[in-house]
Each structure stands twice: as structure tokens, then as C-alpha cells.
C-alpha positions in Angstrom: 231.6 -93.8 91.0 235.2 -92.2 90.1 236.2 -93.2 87.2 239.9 -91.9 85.6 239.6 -91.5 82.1 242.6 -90.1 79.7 240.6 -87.6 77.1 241.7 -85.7 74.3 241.9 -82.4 76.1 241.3 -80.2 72.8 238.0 -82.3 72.2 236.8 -81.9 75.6 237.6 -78.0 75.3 235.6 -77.9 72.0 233.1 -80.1 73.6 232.7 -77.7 76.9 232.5 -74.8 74.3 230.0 -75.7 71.9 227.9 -77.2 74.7 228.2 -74.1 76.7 228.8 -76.3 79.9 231.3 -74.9 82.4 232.8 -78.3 83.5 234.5 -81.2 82.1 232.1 -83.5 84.0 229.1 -82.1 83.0 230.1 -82.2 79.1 231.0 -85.9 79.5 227.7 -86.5 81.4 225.9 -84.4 78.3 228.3 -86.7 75.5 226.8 -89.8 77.2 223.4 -88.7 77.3 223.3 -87.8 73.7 225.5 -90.4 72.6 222.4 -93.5 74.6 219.3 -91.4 73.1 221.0 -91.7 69.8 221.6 -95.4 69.7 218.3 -95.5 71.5 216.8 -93.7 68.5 218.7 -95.6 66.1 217.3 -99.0 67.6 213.4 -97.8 67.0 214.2 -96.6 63.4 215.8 -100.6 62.9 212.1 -101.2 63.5 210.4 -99.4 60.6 209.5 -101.9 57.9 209.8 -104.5 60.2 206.3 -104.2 62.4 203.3 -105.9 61.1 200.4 -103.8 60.2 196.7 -104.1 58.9 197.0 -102.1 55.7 192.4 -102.1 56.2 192.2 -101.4 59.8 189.8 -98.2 59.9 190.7 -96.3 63.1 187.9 -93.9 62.5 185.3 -97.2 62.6 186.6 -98.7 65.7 186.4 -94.6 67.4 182.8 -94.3 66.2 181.7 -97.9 67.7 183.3 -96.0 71.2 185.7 -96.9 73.9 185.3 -100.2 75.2 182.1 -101.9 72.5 185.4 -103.7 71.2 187.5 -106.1 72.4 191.3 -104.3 72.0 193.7 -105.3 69.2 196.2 -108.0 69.7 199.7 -106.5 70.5 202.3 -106.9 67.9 205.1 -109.0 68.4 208.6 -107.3 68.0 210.7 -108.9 65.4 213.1 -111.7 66.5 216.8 -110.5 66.8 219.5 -112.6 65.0 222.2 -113.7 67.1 
């Protein structure tokens, strides 16, 4: 899809430089891509804290019993979002 975007061209110069990528295209593609793992990232560290855990559970326990002697955990729910 073309899409016409008006970019600082000194940012994209610095950009193109310090990524080492030889067009402007490619170093807007390579912005994006960092810029979705990041908030990506940022979304799974939200989660710390929030996530239910057994403070007792003993994996080594359940690995000894073996694969498949016990019925598999529950999965935990995500936390509900606030509107």
C-alpha cells in the first residue's frame, strides 16, 4: 500500500545512519518493527504482579510423579482490562 508521509528528513538521515539501512523505506519498516515489539513488550511487563500464582506449587513434585500421572493445571485467567 503507498502511503505519502511528510518526515523530518534529518531524523530519517540519522535514522538510515545509525541503522546502517540503505533506504528510507526500509528504516521506516525497521522504526515500525521496533517501535510494535516495544509496546508489545511493554504490554507483558503491565502483567507482572498482576498474574495469580501458587506461592507452594513444587514443580520438581509434579516432574517426579511424570508426564501425564496428573491432570494439568488450570490456566490462569488474564487480568480484566479497565475501560
Amino acid at each position: 500500500m503507498a502511503t505519502n508521509l511528510a518526515i523530518d528528513d534529518s531524523l530519517l538521515e540519522q535514522a538510515r545512519k545509525v541503522s546502517g539501512l540503505r533506504t528510507k523505506k526500509a528504516v521506516v519498516t525497521h522504526a515500525l518493527v521496533e517501535y510494535i515489539q516495544k509496546r508489545q513488550q511493554n504490554q507483558v511487563i503491565e502483567l507482572f504482579g498482576s498474574i495469580d500464582y501458587d506461592a507452594h506449587y513444587d514443580y520438581k513434585a509434579q516432574r517426579k510423579a511424570g508426564r501425564g500421572s496428573s491432570p494439568p493445571a488450570a490456566p490462569l485467567a488474564a487480568p480484566e482490562s479497565s475501560p
